[in-house]
C-alpha positions as CSV (number, residue, x, y, z in Angstrom):
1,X,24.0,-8.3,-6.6
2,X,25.8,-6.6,-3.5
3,X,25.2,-3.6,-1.5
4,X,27.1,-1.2,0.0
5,X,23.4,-0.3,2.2
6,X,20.4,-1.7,2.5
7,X,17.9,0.1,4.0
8,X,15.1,-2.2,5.6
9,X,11.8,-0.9,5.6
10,X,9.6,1.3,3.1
11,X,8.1,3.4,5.3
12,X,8.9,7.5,6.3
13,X,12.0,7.0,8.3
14,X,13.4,4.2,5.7
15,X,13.1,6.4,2.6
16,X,13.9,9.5,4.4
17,X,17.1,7.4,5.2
18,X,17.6,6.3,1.6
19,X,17.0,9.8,0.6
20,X,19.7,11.1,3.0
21,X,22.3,8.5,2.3
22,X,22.0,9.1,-1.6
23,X,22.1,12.9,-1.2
24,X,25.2,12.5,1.1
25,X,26.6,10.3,-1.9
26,X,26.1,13.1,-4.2
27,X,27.4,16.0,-2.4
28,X,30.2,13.6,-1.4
29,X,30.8,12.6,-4.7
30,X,30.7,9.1,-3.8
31,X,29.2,6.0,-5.4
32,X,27.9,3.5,-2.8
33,X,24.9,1.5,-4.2
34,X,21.7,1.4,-1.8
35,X,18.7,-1.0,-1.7
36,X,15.4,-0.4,0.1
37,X,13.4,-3.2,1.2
38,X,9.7,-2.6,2.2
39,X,9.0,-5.6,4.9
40,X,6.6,-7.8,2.4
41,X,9.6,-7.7,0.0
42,X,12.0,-9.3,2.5
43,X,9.3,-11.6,3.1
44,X,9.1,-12.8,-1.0
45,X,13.0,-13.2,-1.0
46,X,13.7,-15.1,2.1
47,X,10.1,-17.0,1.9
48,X,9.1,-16.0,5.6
49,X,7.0,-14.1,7.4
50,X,6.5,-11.2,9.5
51,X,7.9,-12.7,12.4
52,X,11.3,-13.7,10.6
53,X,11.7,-9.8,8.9
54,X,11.5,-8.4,12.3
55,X,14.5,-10.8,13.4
56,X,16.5,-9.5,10.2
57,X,15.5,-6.0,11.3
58,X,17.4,-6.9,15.1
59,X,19.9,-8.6,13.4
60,X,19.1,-11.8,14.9
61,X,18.1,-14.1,12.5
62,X,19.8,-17.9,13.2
63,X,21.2,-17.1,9.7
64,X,21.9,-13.4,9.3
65,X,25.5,-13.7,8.2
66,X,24.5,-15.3,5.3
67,X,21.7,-13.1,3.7
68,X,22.6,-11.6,0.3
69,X,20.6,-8.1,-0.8
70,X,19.4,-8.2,-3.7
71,X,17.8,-5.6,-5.6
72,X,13.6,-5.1,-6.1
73,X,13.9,-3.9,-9.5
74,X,15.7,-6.5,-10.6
75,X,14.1,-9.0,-9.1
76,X,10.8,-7.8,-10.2
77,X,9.0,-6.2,-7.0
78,X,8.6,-3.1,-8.3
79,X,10.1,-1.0,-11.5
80,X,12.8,1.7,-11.4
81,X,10.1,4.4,-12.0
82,X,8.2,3.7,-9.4
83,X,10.8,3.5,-6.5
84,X,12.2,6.7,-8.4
85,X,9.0,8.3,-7.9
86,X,8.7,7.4,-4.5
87,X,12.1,8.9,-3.3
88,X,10.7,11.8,-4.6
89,X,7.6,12.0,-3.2
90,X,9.2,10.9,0.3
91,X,11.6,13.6,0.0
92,X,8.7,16.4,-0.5
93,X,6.8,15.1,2.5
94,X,10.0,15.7,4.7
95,X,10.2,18.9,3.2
96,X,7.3,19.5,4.1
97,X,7.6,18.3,7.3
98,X,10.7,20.2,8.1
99,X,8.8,23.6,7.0
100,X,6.3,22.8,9.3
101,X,8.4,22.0,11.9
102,X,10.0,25.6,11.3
103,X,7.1,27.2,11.5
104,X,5.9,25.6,14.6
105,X,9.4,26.3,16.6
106,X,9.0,30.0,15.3
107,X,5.2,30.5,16.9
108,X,6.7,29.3,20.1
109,X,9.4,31.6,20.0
110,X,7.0,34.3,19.3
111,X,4.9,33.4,21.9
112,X,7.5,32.7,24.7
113,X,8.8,36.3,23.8
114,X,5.2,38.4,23.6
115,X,4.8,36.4,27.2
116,X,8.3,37.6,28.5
117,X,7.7,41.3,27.4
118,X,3.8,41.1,29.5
């Protein structure tokens, strides 16, 4: 199976990323496919290790050019529910995180203008 993305890595930034792209798909109206690799998935499809994922990561891998995605559902690493469910729940937490990042600008806009009026 090909992909038009594949996001590498399972962690905040790579499903916020996944998140993003697919919304920008949708309000688009366009229909790339994306795949999300967590690191010990990479690892069960090219039988390596750490070391070696980090390479693919760089893009410097001896033998890049010739990696094919393929997708984790499929190949049984996880089920369609559960990287479903965690899309969501990564993009509540950058709700979240955006909210609080609001919040926090607004305090110090409050407080650099209650120390500009003293």
């Amino acid at each position: 199976m090909e992909y038009d993305v594949v996001v590498v890595g399972g962690g905040p930034a790579g499903l916020s990323t996944a998140i993003k792209f697919a919304q920008e798909n949708k309000k688009n109206n366009t229909d790339f496919s994306i795949c999300l690799l967590e690191k010990g998935q990479i690892s069960k499809l090219v039988g390596s290790t750490k070391g070696t994922v980090s390479l693919i990561r760089k893009r410097s891998y001896w033998n890049f050019s010739n990696l094919k995605a393929k997708d984790p559902v499929i190949l049984g690493l996880c089920s369609q529910e559960i990287f479903e469910k965690a899309l969501g729940k990564a993009n509540r937490r950058i709700e979240r995180e955006k909210k609080a990042l609001a919040r926090e600008e607004k305090l110090k806009a409050s407080a650099q203008s209650s120390q500009e009026s003293n």
